[in-house]
N, C-alpha and C positions, 0 to 999 in steps of 0.2 A: 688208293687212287682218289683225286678229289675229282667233284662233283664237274667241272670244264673238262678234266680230262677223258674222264668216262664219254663225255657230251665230244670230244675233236676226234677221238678212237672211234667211236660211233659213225660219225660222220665220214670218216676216213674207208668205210667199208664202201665198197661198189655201187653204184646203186641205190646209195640208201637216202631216205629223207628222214625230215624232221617235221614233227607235227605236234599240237597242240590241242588233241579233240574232247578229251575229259578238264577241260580250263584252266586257269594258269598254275595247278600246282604239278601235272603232269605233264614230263615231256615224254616224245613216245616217239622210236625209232623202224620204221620202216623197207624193206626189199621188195621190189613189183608188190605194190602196195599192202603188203602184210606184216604186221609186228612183228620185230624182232628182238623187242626188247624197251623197257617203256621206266623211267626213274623218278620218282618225287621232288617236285622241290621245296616240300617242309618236312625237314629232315626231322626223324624221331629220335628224342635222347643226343640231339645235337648231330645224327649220322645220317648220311643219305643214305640209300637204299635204292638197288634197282632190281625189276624183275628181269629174267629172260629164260627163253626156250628153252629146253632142255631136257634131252632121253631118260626116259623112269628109272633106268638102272644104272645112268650116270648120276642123277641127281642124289640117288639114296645111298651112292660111295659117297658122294661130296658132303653130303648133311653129317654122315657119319664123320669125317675129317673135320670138319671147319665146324665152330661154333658160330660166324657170320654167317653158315650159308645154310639154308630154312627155305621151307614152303610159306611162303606169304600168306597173308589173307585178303589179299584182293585180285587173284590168279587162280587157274585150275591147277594145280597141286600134282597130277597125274606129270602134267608137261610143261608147267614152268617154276622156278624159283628162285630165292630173293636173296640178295647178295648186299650185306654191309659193304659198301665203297668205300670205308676209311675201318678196318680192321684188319683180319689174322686173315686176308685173303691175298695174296701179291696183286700188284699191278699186271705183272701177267699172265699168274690165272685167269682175275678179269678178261682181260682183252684173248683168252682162249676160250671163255665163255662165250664171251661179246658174237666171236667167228663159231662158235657152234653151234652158238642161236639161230644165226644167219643160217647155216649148214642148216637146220632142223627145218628152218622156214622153206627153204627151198627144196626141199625132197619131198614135203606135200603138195608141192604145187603140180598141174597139171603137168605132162613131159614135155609138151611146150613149149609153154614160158619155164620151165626148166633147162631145156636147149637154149630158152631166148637172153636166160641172165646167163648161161655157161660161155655164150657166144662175145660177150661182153669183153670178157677176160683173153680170148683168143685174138679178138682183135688190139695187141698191144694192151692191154688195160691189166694190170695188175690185182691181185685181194689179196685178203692178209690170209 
């Protein structure tokens, strides 16, 4: 997946915004205002890289499958990790990733604003 498409799948999620808060080499993706996943744009070895969300015990099947998919070093390790965006991972695992980030993000949030982004979707509004 190149580096726009990861950025329109991103976008395309409910909800979500786009932001800039670590300076222009980081873009950083958003749900009732929490990351949901955040990608560089000075790609290493020529690759972008994105981090996102992700359960301990999914993450450590997936490291073990994919030589692109690693605990970053610049994320907490326990609950996120980092994804080559142009390697041995499909386009749509990414974009299953991308939704289960999202998924992670919103199970911590208050029951609330958990009803409050659920509600989103009920009224006509679609997620992936």
């Amino acid at each position: 997946m190149n580096i726009e498409d990861y950025r329109e799948y991103c976008l395309s999620v409910k909800g979500a915004t786009e932001c800039m808060p670590f300076g222009d080499h980081t873009l950083v993706f958003k749900v009732m205002d929490k990351m949901f996943t955040f990608a560089t744009l000075r790609p290493k070895d020529g690759r972008f890289w994105a981090d996102m969300k992700c359960n301990p015990d999914k993450s450590a099947e997936l490291i073990e499958q994919y030589e692109d998919i690693f605990y970053g070093p610049f994320s907490d390790k326990k609950h996120w990790i980092t994804v080559y965006l142009e390697g041995d991972v499909s386009d749509k695992l990414i974009k299953e990733l991308i939704s289960h980030s999202v998924e992670e993000v919103i199970k911590k949030l208050p029951k609330k604003k958990q009803e409050e982004y659920r509600v989103m979707f009920l009224n006509g509004n679609s997620w992936k």
